[in-house]
C-alpha positions as CSV (number, residue, x, y, z in Angstrom):
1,X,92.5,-133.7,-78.6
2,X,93.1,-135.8,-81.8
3,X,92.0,-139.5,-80.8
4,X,93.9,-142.4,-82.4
5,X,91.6,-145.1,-83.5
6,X,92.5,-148.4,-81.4
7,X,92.0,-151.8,-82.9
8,X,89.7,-154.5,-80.7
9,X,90.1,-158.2,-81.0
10,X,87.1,-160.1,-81.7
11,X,86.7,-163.4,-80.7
12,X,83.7,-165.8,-82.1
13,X,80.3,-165.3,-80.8
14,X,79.7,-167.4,-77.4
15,X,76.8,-170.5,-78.0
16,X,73.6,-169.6,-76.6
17,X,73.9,-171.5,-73.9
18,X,77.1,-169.5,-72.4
19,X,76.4,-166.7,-70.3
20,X,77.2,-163.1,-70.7
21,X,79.4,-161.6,-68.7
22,X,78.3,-158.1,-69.5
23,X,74.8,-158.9,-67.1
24,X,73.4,-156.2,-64.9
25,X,76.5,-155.4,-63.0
26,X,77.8,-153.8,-66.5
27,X,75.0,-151.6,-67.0
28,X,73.8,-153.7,-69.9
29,X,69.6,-153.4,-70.3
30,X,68.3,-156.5,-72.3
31,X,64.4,-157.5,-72.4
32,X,64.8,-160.9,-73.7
33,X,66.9,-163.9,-72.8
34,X,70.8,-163.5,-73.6
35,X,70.3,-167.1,-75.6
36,X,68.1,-165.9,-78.0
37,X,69.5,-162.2,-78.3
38,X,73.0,-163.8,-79.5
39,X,71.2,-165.8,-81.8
40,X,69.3,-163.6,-83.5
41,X,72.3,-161.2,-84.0
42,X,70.4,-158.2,-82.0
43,X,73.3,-157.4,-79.1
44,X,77.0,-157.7,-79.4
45,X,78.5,-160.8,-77.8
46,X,80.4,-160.4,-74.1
47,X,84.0,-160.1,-75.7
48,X,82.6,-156.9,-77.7
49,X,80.9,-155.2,-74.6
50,X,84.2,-155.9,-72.5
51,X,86.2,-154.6,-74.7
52,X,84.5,-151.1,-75.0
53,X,83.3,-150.8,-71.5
54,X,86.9,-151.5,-70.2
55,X,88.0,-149.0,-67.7
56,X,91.9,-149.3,-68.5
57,X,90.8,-148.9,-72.2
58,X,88.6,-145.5,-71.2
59,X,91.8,-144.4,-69.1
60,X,94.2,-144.6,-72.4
61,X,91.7,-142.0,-73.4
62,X,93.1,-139.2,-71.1
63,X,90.0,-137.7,-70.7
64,X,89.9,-134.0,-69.0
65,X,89.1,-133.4,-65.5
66,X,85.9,-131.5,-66.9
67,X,85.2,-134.2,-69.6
68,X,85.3,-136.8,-66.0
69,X,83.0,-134.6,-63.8
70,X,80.5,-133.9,-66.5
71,X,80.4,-137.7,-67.1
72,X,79.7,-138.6,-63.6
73,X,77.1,-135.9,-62.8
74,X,75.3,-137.3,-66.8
75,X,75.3,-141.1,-64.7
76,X,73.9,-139.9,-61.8
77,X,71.4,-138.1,-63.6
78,X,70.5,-141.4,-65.4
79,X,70.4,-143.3,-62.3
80,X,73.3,-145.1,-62.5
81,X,75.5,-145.0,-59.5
82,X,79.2,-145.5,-60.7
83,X,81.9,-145.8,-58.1
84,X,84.2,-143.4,-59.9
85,X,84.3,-140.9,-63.2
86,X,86.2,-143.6,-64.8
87,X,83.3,-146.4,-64.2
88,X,80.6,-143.7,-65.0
89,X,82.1,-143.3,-68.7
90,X,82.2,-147.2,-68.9
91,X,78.5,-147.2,-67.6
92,X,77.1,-144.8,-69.8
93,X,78.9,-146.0,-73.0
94,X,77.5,-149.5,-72.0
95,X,73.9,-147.8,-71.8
96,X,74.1,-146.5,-75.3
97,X,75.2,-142.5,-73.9
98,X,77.7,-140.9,-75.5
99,X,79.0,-138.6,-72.4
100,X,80.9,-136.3,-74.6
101,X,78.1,-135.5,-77.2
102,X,77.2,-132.1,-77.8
103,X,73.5,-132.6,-77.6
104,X,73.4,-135.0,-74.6
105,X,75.7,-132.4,-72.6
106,X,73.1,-129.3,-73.7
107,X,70.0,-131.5,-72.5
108,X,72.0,-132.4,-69.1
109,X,72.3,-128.4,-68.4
110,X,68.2,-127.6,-69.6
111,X,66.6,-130.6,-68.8
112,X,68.0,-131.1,-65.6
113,X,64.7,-131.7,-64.1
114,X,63.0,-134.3,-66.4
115,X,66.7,-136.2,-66.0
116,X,66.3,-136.5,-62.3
117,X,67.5,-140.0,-61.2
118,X,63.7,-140.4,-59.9
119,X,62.1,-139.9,-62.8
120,X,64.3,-141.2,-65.5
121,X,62.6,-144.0,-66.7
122,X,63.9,-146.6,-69.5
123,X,64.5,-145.9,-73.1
124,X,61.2,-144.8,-75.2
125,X,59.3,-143.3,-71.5
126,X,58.2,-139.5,-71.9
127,X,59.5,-136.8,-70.0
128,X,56.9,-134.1,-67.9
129,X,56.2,-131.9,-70.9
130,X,55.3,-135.2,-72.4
131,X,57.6,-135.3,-75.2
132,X,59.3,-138.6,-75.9
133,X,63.0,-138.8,-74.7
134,X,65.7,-139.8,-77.3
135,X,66.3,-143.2,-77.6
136,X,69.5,-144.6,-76.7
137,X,71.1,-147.4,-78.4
138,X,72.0,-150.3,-78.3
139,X,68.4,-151.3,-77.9
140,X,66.3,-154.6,-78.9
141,X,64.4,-155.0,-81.4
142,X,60.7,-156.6,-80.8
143,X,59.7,-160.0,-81.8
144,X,57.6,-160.3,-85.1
145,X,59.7,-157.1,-86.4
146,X,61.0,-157.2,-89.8
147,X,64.6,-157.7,-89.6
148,X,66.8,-156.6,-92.9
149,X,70.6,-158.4,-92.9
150,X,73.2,-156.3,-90.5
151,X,76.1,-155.2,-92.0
152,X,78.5,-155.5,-89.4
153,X,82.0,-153.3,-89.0
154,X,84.7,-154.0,-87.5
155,X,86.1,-151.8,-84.7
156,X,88.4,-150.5,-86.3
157,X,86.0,-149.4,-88.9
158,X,83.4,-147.8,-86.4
159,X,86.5,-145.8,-84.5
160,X,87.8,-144.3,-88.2
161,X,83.9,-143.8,-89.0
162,X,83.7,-142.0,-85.6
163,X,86.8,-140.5,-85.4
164,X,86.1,-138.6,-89.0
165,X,82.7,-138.3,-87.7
166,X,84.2,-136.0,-84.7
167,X,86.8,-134.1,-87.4
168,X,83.7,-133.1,-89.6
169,X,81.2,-131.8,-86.6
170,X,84.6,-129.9,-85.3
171,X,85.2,-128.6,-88.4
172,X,81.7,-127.7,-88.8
173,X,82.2,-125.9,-85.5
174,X,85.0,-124.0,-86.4
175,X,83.7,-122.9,-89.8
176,X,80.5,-121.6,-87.9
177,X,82.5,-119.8,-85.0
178,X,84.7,-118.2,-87.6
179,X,81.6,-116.7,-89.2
180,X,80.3,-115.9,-86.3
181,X,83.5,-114.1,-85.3
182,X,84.0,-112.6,-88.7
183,X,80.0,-111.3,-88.6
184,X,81.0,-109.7,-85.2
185,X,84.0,-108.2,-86.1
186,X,82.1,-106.7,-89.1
187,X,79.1,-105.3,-87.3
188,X,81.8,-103.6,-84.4
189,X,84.7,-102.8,-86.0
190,X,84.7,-102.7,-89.1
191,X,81.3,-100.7,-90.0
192,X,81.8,-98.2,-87.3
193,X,85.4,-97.7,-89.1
194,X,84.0,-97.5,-92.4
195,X,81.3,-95.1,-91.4
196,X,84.2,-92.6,-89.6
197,X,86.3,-93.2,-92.9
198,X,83.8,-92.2,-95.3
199,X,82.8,-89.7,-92.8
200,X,87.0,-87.9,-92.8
201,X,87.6,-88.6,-96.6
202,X,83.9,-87.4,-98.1
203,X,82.0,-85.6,-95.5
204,X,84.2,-83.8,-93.1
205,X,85.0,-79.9,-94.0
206,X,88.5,-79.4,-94.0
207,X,89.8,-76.7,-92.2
208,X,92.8,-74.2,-92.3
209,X,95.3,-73.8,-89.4
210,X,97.5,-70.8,-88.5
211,X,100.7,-70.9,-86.2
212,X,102.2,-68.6,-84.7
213,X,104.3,-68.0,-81.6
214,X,105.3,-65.1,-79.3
215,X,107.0,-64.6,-76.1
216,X,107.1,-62.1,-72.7
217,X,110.4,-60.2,-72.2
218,X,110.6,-58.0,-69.4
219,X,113.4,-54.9,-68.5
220,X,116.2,-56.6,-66.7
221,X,118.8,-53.8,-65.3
222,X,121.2,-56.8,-65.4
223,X,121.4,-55.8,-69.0
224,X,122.0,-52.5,-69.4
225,X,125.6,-53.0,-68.7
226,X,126.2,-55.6,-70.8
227,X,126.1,-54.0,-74.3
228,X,124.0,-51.3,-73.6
229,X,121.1,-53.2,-75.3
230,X,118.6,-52.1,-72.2
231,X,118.1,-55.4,-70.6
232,X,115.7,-57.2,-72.8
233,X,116.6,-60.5,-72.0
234,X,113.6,-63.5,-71.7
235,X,113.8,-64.9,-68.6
236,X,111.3,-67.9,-66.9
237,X,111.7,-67.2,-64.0
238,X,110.4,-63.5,-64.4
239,X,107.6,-63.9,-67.2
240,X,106.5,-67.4,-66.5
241,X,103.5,-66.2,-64.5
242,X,102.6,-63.2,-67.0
243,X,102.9,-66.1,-69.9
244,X,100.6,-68.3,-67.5
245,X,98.3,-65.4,-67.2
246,X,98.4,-64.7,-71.3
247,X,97.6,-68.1,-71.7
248,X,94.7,-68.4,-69.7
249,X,93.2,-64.8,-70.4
250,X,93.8,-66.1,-74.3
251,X,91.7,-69.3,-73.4
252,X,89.4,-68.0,-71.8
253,X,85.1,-66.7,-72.6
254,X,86.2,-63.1,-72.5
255,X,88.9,-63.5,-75.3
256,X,85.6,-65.6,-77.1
257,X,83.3,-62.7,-76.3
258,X,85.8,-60.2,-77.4
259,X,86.6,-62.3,-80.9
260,X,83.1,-62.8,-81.7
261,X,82.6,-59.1,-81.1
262,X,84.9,-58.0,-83.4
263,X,85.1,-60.6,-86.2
264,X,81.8,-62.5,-85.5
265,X,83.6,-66.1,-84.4
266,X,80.1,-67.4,-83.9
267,X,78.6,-66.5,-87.6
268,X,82.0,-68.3,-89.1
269,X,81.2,-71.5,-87.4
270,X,77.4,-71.3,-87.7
271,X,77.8,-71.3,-92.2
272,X,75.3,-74.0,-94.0
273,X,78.5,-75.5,-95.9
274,X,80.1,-76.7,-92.8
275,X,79.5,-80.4,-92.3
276,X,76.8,-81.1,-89.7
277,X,79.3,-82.3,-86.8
278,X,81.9,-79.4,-87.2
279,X,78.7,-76.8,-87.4
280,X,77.6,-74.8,-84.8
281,X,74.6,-73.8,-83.7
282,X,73.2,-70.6,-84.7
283,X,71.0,-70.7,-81.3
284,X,73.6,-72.4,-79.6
285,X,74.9,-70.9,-76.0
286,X,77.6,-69.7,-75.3
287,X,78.6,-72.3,-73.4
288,X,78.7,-74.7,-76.5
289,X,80.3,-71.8,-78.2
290,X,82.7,-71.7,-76.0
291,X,83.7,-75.6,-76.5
292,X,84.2,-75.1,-80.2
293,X,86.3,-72.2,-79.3
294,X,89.1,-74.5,-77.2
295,X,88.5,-77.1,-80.0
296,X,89.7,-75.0,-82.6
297,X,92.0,-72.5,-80.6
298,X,94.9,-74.2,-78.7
299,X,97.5,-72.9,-77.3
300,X,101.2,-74.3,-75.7
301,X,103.1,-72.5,-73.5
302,X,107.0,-73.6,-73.3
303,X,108.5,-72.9,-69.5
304,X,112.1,-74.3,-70.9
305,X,111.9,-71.1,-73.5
306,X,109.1,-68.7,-72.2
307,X,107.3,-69.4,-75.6
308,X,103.9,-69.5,-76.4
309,X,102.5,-71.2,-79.0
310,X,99.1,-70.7,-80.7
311,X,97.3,-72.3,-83.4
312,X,94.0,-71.1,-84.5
313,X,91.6,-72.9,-87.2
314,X,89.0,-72.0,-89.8
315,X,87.6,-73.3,-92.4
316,X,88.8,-70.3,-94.3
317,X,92.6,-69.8,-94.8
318,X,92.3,-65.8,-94.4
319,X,90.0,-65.4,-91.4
320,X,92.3,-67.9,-89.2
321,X,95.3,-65.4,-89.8
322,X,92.8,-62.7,-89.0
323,X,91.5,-64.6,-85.7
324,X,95.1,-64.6,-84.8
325,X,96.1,-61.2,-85.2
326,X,93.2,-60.2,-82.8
327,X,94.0,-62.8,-80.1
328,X,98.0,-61.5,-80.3
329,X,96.7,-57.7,-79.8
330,X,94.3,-59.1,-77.1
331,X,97.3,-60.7,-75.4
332,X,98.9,-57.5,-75.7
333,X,96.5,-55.4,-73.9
334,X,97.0,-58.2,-71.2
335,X,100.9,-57.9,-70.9
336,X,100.5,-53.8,-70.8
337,X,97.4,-53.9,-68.5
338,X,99.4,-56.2,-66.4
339,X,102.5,-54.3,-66.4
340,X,101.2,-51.0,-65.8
341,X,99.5,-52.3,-62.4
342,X,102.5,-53.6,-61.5
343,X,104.3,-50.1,-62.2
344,X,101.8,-48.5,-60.4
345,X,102.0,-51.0,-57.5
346,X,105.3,-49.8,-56.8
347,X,105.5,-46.4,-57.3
348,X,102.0,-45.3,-55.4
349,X,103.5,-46.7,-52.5
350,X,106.5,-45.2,-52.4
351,X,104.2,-41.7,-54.0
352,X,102.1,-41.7,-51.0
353,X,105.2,-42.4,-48.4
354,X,106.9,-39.2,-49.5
355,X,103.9,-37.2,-49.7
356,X,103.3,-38.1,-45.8
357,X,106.9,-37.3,-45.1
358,X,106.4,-34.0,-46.9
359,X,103.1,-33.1,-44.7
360,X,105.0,-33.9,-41.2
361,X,108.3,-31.9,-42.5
362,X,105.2,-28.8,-42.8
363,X,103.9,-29.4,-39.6
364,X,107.3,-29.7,-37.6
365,X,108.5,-26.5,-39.4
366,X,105.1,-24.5,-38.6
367,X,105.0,-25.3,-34.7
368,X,108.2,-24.3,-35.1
369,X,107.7,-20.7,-36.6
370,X,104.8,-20.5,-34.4
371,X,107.0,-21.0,-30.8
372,X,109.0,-18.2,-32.1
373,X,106.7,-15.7,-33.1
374,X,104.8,-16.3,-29.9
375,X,107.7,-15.8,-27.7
376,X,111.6,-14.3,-28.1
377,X,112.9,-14.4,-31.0
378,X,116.3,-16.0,-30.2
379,X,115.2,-17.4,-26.4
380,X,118.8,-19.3,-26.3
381,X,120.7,-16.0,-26.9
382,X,118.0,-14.4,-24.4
383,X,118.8,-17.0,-21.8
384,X,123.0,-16.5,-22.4
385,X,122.5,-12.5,-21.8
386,X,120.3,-13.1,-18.6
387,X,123.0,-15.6,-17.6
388,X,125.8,-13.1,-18.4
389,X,123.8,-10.6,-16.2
390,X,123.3,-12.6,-13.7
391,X,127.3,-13.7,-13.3
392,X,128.1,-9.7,-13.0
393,X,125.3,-9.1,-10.1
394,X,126.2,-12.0,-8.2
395,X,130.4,-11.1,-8.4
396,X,129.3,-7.7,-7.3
397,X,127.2,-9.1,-4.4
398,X,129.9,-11.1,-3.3
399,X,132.3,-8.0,-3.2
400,X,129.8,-6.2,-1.3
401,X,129.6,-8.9,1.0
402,X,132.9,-9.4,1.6
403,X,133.6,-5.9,2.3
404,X,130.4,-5.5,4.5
405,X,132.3,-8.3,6.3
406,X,135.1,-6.3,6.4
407,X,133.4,-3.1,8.2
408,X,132.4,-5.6,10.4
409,X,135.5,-7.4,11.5
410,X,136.3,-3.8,13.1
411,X,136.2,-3.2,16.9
412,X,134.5,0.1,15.9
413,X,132.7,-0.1,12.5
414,X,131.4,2.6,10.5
415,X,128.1,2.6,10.7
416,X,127.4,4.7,7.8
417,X,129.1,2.5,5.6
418,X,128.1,-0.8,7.0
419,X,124.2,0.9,6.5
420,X,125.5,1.7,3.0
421,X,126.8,-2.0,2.2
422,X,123.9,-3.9,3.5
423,X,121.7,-1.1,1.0
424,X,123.6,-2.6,-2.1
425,X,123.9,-6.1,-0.9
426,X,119.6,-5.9,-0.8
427,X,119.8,-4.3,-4.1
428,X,122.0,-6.8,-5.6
429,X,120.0,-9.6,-4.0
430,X,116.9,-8.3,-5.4
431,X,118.3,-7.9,-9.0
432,X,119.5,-11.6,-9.1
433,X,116.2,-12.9,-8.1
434,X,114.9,-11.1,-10.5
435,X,117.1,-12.2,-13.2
436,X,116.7,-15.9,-11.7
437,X,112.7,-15.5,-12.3
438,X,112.7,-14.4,-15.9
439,X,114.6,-17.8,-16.3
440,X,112.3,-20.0,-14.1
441,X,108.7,-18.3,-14.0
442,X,106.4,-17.8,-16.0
443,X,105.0,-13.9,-16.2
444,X,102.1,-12.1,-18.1
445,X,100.5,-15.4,-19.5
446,X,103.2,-17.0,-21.0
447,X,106.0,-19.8,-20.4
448,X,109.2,-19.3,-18.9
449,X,112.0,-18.8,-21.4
450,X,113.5,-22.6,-20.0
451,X,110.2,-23.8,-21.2
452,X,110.0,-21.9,-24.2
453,X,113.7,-22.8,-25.2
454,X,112.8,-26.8,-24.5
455,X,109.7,-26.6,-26.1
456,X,111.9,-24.7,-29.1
457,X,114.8,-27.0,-29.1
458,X,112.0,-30.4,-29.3
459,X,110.3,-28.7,-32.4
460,X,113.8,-27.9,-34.0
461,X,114.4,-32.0,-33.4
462,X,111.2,-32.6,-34.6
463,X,111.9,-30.4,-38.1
464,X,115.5,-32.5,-37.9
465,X,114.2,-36.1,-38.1
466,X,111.1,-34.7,-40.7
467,X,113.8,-33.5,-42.9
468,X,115.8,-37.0,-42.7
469,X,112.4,-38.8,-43.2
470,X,111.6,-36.8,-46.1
471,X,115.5,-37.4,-47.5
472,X,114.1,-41.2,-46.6
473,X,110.8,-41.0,-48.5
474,X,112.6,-39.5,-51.8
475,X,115.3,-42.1,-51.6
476,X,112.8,-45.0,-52.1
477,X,110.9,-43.0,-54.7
478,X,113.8,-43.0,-56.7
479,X,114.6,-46.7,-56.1
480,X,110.8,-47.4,-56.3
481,X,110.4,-45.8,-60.5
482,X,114.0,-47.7,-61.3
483,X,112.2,-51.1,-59.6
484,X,109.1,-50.6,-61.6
485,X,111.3,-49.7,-65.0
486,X,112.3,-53.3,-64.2
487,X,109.0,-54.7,-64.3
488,X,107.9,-53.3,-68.0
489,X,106.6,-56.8,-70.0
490,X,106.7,-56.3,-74.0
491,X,104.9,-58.8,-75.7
492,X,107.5,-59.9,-78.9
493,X,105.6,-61.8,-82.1
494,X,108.7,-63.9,-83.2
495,X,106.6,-65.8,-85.8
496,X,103.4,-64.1,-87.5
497,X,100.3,-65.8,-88.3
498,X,100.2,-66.5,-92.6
499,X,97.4,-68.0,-94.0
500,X,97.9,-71.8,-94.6
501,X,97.2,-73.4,-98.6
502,X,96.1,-76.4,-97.8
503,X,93.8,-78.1,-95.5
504,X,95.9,-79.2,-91.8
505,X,92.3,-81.1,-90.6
506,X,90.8,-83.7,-90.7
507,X,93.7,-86.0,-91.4
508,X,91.9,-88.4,-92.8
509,X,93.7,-91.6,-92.5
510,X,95.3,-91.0,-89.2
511,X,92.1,-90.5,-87.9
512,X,90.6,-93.5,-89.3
513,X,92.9,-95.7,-88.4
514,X,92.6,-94.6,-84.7
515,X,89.0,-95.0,-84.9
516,X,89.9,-98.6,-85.7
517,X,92.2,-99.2,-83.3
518,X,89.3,-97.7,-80.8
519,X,86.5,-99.7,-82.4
520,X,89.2,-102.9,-81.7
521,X,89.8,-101.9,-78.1
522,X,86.1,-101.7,-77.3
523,X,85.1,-104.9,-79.1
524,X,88.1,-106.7,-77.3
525,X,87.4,-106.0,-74.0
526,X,83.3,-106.4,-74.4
527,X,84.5,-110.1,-75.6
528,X,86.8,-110.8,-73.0
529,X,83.8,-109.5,-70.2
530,X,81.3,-111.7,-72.2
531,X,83.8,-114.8,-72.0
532,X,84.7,-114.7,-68.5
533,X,80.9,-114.4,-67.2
534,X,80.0,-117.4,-69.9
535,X,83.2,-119.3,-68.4
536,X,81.9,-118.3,-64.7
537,X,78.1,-119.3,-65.2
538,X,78.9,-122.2,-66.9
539,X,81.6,-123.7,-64.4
């Protein structure tokens, strides 16, 4: 806050015999009498001290909250006992203490102890480390003391000499904070960025990058009516987990393994011309190996297009398009590994459902066989001919019974025939239950020919439904090879890897001016922290 200088109004010195009016109550300490003080020119008459210890005066001011506290807490500490902020200012300007001085406000925070109002003595007393305190002014000057002619200023005078004295010390400030900024901001920021400059432009090997992109098309039977171009349509919906899978197999220590296998990945990296950060280890794990192989391997997959993108680095142009070709015809493998068990997923199933159907069809057929050959030939035809038989004996037993009845209905019957009748009627009767028990009973071991034509007639339903499951089972082995045509994945390389000319990393200035814009983040927020606990210990 710029302070305008104010202009006081002197009036003549008061007569040695008028009193002051600036006594005790004001805070003023004199040792000798106010009569000769004002005569010998050694304090500043009652108009002067009222005028700069006036409170309305110090309220023009429009001093800060902070600026009023401090003040009061620097009177108490004096022992002075002011009745508000405003009066403490007025009291310790009419004591000699400039409240708002650096210095005074520094040994009010440190020296809080040898400040205490009960052992603050007057001016020139010693503090407990024994140390003299710093005098405060305006003080009086012994008697006997030389004294040299004053050369008094006016008020004006003091409050431009002051005020320009404040401008240079807050200059003097400023200029010193700006260095001390400007020191920081060297030592953080801009070193660090200078180091990881020189380190991209000088240091740093560059190194080669290879693109290239393929995608996953499988057999869609969708398409093999539409232009007869055999359904090789990409889809995302049916390569988007094979893709995944290529992705990850492709990312993964076995594809590092395999690489470093074939076309030593490891001894690349591991050359004395690559720069110390970018080297690898030739003891390294392969754990660390593996780190440097996603550094300098990456790749994208795209679920809008089914694409996958890969880039692959070396600091040789030649042996990143090599390292490419191997990871594509690694990815192959993949696709055909993975859509061969998917083939063979469908079809076993449907392999091992016909061959069952197949091996019950056998059975049914040989119990079949085997009823027959153990038994009649033809038991059904066998049981319509015992039938037939059967019919005839029991129409001729009931023509013998009725004319038995008939030779009986006569008041003298014929005895000889009657005898006759009832002979063929037995005979008859005998030859029908005979009949009736080669249907019914079993004779000479084996079953009846009603069993034997049941038992017949099941295994002949039994060959039925095998025959239908077998129909079934060769059905869905059909359906089961056109499903698994379907599922056929062919890996398609619609850009090839070509060795780069120049040198894609490092990218030397983007990379340094993001370590700048890093080295600036860190510094700012390590300043705001250390501002906010200064602002917190010292409130």
């Amino acid at each position: 806050m710029t302070m305008k200088p104010r202009v006081k109004k002197f009036r003549t010195r008061r007569s040695a015999a008028e009193p002051s009016a600036s006594g005790p109550q004001a805070g003023q300490a004199t040792d000798a009498p106010v009569g000769q003080a004002v005569q010998d020119g050694e304090i500043s008459t009652a108009s002067e001290v009222r005028s700069s210890q006036n409170i309305d005066d110090i309220r023009k001011e429009e001093l800060t909250g902070r600026q009023l506290r401090m003040a009061r807490r620097m009177a108490i500490k004096n022992g002075l006992k002011p009745t508000s902020d405003l009066d403490a200012v007025r009291l310790l300007r009419a004591k000699g203490i400039d409240p708002f001085q650096r210095t005074n406000i520094i040994e009010l925070l440190a020296n809080d102890e040898s400040n205490a109002p009960g052992k603050a003595g007057g001016d020139g007393q010693k503090n407990q480390r024994g140390k003299s305190r710093k005098v405060q002014l305006p003080q009086t000057i012994p008697m006997g003391t030389p004294k040299l002619p004053a050369t008094e200023l006016s008020p004006a005078e003091r409050r431009a000499q002051d005020i320009r004295k404040i401008q240079r010390d807050i200059g003097r400030r400023r200029r010193h904070k700006l260095f001390l900024l400007s020191t920081r901001l060297l030592f953080f920021v801009f070193f660090p960025t200078f180091i990881a400059g020189y380190y991209y432009y000088g240091v740093a090997t560059p190194m080669y990058t290879t693109k290239s992109e393929f995608l996953i098309l499988t057999a869609d039977g969708s398409g093999a009516a539409a232009g007869g171009l055999g359904g090789l349509l990409p889809s995302q919906f049916a390569t988007g987990q094979d893709s995944v899978a290529t992705q990850s197999y492709l990312q993964s220590k076995d594809a590092m393994l395999r690489l470093d296998a074939d076309e030593g990945f490891r001894a690349h990296f591991s050359q004395d011309w690559i720069d110390p950060i970018q080297r690898l280890d030739p003891e390294a794990s392969n754990e660390t190996a593996f780190k440097l192989f996603k550094k300098y391997i990456k790749l994208g997959y795209d679920p809008t297009e089914g694409m996958i993108r890969m880039e692959v680095s070396t600091a040789i142009p030649e042996l990143s398009a090599i390292f490419s070709d191997k990871l594509i015809e690694y990815a192959e493998e993949r696709v055909d590994d993975l859509s061969r068990r998917k083939r063979e997923d469908a079809v076993v199933t449907a392999n091992q459902g016909l061959e069952d159907a197949t091996e019950n069809r056998r059975a049914a057929q040989k119990r079949l066989v085997e009823l027959q050959e153990g038994s009649i030939l033809d038991p059904v035809g066998e049981i319509a001919g015992i039938r037939a038989l059967i019919n005839s004996v029991e129409l001729r037993l009931q023509e013998k019974q009725l004319d038995l009845n008939i030779q009986l209905s006569n008041a003298r019957p014929n005895q000889i025939k009657v005898d006759a009748l009832r002979g063929e009627i037995a005979v008859y009767q005998e030859e029908l239950n005979k009949q009736n028990a080669r249907l019914n009973q079993a004779s000479d071991g084996q079953a009846s020919l009603a069993e034997l034509t049941s038992e017949i007639q099941i295994a002949q339903a039994d060959l039925a439904t095998a025959d239908l499951v077998l129909q079934a089972a060769l059905e869905n082995k059909r359906l089961s090879e056109i499903e698994a045509n379907k599922q056929v994945r062919y890996l398609t390389v619609s850009v090839r890897p070509v060795a780069s000319d120049d040198p894609s990393y490092p990218r030397a200035f983007e990379n340094t001016i993001l370590a700048f814009l890093v080295f600036s983040g860190i510094y700012l927020m390590l300043s705001l922290t250390a501002s906010i606990l200064r602002e917190q210990v010292s409130s």
